[in-house]
MDTraj code that builds the backbone (N, CA, C; nanometers):
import mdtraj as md
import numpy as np

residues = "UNK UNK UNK UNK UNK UNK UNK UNK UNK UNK UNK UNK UNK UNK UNK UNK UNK UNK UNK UNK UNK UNK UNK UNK UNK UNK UNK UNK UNK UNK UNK UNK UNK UNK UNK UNK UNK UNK UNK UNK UNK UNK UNK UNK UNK UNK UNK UNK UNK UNK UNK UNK UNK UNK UNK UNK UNK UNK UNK UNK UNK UNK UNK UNK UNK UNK UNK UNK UNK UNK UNK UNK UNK UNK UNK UNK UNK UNK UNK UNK UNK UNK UNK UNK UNK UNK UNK UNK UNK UNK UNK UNK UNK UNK UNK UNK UNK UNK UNK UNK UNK UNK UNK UNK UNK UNK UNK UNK UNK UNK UNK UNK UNK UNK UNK UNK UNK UNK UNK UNK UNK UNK UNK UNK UNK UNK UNK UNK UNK UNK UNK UNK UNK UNK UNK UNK UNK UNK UNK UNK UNK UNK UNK UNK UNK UNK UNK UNK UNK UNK UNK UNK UNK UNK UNK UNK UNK UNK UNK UNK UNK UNK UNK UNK".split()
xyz = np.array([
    [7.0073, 27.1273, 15.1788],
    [7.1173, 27.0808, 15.0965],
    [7.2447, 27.0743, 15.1802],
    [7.2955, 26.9820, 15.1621],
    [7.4398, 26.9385, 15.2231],
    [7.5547, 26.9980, 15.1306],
    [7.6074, 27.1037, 15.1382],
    [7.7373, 27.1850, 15.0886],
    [7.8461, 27.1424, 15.1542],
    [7.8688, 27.0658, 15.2322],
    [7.9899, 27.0387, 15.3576],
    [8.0801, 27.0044, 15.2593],
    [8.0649, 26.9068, 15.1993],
    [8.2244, 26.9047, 15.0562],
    [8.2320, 27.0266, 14.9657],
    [8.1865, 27.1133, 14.9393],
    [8.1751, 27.2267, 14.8683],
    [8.2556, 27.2862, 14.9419],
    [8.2257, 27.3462, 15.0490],
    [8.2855, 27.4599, 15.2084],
    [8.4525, 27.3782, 15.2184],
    [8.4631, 27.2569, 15.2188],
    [8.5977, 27.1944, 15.2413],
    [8.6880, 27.2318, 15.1102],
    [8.6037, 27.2117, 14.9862],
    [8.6992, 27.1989, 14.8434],
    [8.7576, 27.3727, 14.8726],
    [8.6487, 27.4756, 14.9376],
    [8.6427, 27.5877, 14.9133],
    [8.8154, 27.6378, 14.9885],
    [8.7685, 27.5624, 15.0890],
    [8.8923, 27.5840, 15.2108],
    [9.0382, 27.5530, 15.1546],
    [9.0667, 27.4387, 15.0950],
    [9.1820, 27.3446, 14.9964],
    [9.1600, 27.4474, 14.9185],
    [9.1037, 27.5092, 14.8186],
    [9.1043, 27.6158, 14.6685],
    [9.2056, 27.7633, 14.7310],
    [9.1376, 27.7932, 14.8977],
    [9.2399, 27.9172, 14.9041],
    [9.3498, 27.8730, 14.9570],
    [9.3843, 27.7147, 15.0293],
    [9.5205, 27.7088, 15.1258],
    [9.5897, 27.6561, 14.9823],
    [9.5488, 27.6184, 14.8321],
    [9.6543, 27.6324, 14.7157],
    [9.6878, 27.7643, 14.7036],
    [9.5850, 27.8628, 14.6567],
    [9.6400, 28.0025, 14.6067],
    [9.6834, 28.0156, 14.7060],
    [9.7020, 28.0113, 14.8683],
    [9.8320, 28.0854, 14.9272],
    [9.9487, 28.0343, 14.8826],
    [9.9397, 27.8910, 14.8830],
    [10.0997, 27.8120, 14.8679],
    [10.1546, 27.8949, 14.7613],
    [10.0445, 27.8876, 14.6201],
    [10.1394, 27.8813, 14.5084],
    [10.1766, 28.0544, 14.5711],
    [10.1186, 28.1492, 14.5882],
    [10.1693, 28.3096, 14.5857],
    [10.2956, 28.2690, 14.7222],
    [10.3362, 28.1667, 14.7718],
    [10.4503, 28.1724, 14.8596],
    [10.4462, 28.1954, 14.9707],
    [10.3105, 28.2293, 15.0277],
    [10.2702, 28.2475, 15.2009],
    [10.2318, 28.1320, 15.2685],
    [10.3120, 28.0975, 15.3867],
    [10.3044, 27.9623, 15.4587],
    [10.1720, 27.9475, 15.4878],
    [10.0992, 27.8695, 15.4481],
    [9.9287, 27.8211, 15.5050],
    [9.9379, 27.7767, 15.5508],
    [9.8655, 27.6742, 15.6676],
    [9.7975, 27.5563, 15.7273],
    [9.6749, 27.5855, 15.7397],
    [9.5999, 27.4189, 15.7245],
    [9.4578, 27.4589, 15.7585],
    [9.4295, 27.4272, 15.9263],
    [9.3115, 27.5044, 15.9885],
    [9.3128, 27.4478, 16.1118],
    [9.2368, 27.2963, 16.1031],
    [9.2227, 27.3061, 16.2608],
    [9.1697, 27.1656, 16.2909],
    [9.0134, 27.2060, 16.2309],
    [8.9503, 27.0912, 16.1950],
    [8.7956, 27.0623, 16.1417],
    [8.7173, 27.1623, 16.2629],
    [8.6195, 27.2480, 16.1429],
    [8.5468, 27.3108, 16.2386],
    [8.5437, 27.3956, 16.3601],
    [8.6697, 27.4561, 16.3648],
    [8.7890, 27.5064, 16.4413],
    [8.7103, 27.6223, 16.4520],
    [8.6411, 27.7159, 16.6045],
    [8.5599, 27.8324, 16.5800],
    [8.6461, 27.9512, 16.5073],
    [8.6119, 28.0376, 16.4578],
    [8.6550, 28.1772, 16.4351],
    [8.7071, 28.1977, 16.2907],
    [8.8177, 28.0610, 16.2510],
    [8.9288, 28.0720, 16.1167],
    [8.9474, 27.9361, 16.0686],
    [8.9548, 27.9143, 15.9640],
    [9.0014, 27.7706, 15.8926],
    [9.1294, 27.8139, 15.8615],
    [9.2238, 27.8531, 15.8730],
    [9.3199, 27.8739, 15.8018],
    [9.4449, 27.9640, 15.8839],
    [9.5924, 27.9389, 15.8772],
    [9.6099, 28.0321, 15.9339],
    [9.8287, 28.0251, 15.8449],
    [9.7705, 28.1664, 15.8062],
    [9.9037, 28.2055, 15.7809],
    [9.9786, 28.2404, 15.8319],
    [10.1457, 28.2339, 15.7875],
    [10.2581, 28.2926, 15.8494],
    [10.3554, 28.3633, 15.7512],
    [10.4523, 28.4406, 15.8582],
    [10.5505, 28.4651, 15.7839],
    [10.7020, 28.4129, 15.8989],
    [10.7714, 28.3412, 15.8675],
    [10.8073, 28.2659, 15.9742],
    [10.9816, 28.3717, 15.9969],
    [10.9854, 28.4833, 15.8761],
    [11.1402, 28.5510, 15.8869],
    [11.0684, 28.6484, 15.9979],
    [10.9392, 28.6857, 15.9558],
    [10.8703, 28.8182, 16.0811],
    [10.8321, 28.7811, 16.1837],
    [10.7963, 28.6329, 16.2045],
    [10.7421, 28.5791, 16.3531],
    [10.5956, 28.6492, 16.3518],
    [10.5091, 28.6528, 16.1859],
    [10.3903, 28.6912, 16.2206],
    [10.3044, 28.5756, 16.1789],
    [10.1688, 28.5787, 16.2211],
    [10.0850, 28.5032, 16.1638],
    [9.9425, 28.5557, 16.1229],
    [9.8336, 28.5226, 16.0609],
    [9.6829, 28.5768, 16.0491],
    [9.6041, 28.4597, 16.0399],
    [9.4740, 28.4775, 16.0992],
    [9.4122, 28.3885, 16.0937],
    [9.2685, 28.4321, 15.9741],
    [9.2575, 28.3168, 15.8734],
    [9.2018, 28.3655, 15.7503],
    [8.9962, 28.2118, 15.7712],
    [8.9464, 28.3312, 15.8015],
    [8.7766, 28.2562, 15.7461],
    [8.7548, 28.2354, 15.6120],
    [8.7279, 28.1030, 15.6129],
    [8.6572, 28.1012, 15.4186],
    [8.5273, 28.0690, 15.4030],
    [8.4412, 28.1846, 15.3530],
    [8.3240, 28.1404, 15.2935],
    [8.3115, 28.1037, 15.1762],
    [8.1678, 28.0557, 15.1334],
    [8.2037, 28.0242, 15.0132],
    [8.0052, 27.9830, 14.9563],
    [7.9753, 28.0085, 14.8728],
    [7.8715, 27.9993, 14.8059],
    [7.8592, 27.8954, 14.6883],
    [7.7827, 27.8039, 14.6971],
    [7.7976, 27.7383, 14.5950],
    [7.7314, 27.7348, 14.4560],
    [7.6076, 27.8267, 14.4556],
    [7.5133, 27.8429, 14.3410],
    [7.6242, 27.9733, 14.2830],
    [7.5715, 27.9880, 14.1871],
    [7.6248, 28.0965, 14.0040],
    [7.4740, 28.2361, 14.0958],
    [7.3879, 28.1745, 14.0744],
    [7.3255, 28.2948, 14.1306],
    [7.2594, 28.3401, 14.2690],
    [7.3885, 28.3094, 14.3553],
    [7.3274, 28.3481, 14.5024],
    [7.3096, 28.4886, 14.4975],
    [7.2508, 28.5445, 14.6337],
    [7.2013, 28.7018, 14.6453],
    [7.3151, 28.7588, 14.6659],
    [7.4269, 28.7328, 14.6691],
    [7.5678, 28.7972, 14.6783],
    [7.5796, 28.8301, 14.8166],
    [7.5423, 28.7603, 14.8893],
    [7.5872, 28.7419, 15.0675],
    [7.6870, 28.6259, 15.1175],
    [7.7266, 28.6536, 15.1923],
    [7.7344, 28.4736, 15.2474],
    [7.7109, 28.5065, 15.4233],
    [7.7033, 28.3904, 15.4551],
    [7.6343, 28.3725, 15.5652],
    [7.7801, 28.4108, 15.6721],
    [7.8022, 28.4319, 15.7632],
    [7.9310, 28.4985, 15.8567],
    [7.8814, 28.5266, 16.0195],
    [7.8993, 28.4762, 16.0873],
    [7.8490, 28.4911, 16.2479],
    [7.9285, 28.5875, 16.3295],
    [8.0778, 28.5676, 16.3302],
    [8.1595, 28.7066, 16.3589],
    [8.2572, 28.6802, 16.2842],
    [8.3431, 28.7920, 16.3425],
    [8.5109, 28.8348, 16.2446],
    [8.6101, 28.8024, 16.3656],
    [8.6087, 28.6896, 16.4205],
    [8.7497, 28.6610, 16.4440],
    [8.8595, 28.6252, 16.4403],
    [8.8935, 28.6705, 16.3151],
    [8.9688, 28.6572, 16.2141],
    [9.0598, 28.7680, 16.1656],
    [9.1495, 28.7599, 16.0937],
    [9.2139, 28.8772, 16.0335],
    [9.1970, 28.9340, 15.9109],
    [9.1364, 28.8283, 15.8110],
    [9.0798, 28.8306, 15.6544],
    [8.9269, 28.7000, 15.6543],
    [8.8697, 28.7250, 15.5904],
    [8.7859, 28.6227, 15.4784],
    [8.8150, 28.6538, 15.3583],
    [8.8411, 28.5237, 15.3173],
    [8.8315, 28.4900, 15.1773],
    [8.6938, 28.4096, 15.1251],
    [8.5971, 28.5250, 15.0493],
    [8.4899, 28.4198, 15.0424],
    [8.5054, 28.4173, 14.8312],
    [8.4406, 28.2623, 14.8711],
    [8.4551, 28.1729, 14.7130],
    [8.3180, 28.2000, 14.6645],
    [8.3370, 28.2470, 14.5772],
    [8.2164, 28.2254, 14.4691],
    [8.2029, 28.0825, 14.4065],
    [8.2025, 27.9692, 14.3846],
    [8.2189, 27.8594, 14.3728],
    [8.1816, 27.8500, 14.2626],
    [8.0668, 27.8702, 14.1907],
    [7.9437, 27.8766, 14.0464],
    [7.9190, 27.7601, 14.0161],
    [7.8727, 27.7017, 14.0644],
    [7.8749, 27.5301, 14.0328],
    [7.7567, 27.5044, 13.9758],
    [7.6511, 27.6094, 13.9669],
    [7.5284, 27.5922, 13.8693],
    [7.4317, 27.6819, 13.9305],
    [7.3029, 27.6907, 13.8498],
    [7.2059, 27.7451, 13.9524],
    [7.0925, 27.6707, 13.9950],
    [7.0685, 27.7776, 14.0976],
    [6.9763, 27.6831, 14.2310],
    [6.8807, 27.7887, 14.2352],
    [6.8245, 27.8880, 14.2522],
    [6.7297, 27.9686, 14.2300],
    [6.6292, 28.0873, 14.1576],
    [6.6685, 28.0870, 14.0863],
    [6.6300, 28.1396, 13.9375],
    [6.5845, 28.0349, 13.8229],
    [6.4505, 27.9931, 13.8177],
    [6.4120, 27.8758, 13.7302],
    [6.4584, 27.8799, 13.6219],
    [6.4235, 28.0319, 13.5849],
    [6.4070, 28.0803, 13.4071],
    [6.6004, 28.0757, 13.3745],
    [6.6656, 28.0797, 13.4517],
    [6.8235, 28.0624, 13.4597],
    [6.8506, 27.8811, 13.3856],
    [6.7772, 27.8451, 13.4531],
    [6.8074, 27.6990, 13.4990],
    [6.7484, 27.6283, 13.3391],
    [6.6485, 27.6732, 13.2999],
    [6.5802, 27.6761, 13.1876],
    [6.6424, 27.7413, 13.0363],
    [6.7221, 27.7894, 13.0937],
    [6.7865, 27.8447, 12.9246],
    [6.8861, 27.7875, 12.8768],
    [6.9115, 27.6389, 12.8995],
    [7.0270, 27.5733, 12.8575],
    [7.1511, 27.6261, 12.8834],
    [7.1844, 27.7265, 12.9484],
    [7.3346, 27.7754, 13.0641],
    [7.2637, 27.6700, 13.1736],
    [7.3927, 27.6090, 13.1880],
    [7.4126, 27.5101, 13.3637],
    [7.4479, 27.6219, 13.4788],
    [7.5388, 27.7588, 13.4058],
    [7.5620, 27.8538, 13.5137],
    [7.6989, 27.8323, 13.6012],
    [7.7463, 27.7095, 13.5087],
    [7.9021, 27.6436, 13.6005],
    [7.9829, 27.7517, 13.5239],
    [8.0383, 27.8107, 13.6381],
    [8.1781, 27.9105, 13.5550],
    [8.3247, 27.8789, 13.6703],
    [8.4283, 27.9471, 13.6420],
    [8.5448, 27.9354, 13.7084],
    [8.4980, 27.9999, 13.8669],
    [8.5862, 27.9263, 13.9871],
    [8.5530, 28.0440, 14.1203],
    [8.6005, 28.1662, 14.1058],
    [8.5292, 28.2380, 14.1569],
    [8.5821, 28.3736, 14.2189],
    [8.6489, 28.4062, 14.3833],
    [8.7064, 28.4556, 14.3502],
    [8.8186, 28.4690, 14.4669],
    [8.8248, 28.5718, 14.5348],
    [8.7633, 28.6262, 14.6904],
    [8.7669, 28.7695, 14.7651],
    [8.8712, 28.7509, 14.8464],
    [8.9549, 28.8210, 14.8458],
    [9.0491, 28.8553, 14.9722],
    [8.9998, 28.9681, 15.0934],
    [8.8977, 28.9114, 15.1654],
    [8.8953, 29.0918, 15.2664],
    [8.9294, 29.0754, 15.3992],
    [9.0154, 29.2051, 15.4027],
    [9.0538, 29.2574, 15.5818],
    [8.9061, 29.2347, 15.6158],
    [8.9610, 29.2081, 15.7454],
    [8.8081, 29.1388, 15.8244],
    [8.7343, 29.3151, 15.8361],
    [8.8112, 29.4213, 15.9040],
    [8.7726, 29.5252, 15.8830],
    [8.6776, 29.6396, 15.8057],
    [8.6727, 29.5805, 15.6516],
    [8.6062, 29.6231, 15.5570],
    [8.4674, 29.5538, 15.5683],
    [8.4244, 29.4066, 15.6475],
    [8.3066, 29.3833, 15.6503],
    [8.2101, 29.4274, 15.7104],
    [8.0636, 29.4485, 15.7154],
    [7.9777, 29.4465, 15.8034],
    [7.8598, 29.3842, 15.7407],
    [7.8967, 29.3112, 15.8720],
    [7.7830, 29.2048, 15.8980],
    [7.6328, 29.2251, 15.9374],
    [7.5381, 29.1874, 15.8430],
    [7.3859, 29.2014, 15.9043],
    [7.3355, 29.0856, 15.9300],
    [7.2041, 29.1517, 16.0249],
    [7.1526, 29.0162, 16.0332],
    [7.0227, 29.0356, 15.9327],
    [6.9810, 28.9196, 15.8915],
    [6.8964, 28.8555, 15.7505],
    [6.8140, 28.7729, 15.7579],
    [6.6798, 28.7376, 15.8188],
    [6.6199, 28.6123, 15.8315],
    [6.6712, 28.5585, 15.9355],
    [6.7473, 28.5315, 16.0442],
    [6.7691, 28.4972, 16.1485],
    [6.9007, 28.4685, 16.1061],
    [6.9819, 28.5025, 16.0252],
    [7.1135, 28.4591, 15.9546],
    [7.2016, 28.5888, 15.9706],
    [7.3240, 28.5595, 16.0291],
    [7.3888, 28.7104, 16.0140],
    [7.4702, 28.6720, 15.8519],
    [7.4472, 28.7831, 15.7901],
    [7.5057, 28.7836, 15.6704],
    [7.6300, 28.8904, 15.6283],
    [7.7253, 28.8565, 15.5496],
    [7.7806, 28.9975, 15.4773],
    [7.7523, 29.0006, 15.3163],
    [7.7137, 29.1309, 15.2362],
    [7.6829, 29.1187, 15.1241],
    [7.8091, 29.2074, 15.0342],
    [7.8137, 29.1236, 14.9178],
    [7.9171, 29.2239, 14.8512],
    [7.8770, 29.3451, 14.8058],
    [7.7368, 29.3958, 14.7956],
    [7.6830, 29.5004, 14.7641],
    [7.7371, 29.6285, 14.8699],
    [7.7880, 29.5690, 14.9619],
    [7.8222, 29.6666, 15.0950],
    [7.9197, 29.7528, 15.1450],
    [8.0254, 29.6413, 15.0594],
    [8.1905, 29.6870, 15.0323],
    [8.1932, 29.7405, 14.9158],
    [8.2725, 29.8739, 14.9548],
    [8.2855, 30.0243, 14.8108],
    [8.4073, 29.9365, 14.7427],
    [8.3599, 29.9312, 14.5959],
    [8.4558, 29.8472, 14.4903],
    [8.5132, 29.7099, 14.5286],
    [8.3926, 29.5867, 14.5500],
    [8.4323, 29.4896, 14.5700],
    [8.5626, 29.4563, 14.4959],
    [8.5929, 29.4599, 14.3687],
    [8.6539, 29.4025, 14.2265],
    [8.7692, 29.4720, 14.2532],
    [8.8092, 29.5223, 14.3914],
    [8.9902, 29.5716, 14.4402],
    [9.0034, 29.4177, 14.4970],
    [8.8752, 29.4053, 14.5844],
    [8.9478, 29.2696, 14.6352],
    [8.9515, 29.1052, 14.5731],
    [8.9389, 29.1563, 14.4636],
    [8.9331, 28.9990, 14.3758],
    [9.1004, 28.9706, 14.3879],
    [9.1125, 28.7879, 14.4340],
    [9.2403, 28.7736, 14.4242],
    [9.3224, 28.8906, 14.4968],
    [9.3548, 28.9286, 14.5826],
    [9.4421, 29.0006, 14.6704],
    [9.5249, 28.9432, 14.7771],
    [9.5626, 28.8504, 14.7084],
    [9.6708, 28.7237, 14.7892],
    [9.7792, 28.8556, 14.8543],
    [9.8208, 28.9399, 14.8335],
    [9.9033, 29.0426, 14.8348],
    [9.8159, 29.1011, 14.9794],
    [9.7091, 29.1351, 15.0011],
    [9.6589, 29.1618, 15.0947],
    [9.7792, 29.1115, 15.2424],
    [9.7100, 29.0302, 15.2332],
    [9.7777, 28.8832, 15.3363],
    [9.9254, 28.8697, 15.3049],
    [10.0249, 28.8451, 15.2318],
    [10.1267, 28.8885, 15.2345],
    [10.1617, 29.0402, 15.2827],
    [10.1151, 29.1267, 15.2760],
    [10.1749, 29.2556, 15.3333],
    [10.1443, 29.2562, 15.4700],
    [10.0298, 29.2376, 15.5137],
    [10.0090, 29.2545, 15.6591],
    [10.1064, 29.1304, 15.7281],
    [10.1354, 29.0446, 15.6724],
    [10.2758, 28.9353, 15.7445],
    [10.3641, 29.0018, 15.7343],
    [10.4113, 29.0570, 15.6572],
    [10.5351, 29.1772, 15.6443],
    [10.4940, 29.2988, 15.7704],
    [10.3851, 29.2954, 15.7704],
    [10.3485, 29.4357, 15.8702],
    [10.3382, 29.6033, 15.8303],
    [10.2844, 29.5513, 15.6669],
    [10.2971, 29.6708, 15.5880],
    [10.1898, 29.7263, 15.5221],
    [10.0348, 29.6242, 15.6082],
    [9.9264, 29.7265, 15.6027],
    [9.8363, 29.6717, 15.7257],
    [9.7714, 29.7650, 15.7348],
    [9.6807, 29.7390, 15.8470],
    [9.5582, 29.6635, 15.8400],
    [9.5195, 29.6193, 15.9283],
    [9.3968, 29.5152, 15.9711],
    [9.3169, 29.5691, 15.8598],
    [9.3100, 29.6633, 15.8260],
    [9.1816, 29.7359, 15.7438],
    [9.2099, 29.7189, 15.5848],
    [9.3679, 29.6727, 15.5439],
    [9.3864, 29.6759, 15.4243],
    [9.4624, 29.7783, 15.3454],
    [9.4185, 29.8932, 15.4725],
    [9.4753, 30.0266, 15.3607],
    [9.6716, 29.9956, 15.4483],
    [9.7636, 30.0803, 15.3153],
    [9.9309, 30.0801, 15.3463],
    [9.9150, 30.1184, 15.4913],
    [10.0018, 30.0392, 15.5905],
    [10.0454, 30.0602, 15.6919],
    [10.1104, 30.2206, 15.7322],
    [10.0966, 30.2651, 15.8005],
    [10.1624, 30.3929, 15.8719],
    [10.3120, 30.3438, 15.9576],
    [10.3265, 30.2349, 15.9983],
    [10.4630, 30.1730, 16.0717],
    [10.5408, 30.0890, 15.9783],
    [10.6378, 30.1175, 15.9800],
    [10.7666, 30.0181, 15.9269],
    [10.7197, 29.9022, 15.9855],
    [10.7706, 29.7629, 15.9692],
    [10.8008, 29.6543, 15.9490],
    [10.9000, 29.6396, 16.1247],
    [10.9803, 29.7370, 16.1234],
    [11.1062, 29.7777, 16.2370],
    [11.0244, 29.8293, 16.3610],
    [10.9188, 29.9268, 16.3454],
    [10.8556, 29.9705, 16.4773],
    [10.7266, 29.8868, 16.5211],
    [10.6639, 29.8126, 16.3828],
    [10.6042, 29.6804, 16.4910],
    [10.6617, 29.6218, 16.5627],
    [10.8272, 29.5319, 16.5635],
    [10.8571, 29.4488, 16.6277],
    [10.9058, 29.5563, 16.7839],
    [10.9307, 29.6558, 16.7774],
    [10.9260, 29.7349, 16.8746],
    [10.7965, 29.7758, 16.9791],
    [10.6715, 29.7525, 16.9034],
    [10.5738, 29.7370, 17.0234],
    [10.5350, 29.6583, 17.0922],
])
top = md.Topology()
chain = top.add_chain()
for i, resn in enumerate(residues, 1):
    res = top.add_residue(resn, chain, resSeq=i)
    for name in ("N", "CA", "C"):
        top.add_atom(name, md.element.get_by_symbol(name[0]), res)
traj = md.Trajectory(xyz[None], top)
């Protein structure tokens, strides 16, 4: 199956929710290794570079596929656009189309396995996925410089980053 317009809409779905929450986006260039995306804060002179995954079935195994983290966040999309593997799903008159879901994660909190020859990350893996639903705030604070790669509150002012 060809998802390539799915993965793009996915990419456009998070560079809106940054605009509208007020954090400068751009997307990168097509197919760009490591990040599609890359934020700023242009008063701090910071930037992050943000991966988007994105799933397009209602009932995937709750992975998505991820090769490394060179990146500062993924945002992966739940997309729900119907189901694709579960017959008896597909069969009960639910199509399985619901609204996306939205992960904000420090690249930090992931780990990646490998799966069938696929390196994967699963949400089963991260303790209380449902902190990082929508955490546009994530990514705004670390542009401020007011939490760390990992997500948790920063230990440095805003004043002794620009000092290192």
């Amino acid at each position: 199956m060809n998802s390539r317009l799915e993965a793009e809409g996915a990419e456009f779905l998070v560079l809106a929710n940054l605009l509208i929450e007020g954090i400068y986006t751009t997307k990168a260039y097509t197919r760009y290794p490591g990040y599609d995306l890359v934020a700023a804060d242009p008063n701090n002179g910071t930037s992050c570079r943000i991966q988007v995954k994105s799933r397009w079935a209602t009932d995937y195994d709750g992975g998505f596929p991820i090769k490394k983290l060179d990146c500062d966040f993924v945002v992966f999309v739940a997309l729900n656009r119907g189901y694709r593997y579960k017959k008896s799903l597909q069969n009960s008159g639910d199509n399985g189309k619901r609204s996306p879901s939205l992960y904000v994660f420090p690249a930090g909190v992931l780990t990646v396995m490998q799966s069938g020859g696929w390196s994967k990350a699963y949400l089963r893996d991260i303790e209380d996925v449902t902190q990082y639903q929508d955490r546009w705030d994530l990514i705004r604070d670390h542009l401020k410089g007011t939490r760390a790669p990992d997500g948790k509150p920063s230990q440095m002012s805003s004043n002794s980053i620009d000092q290192l």
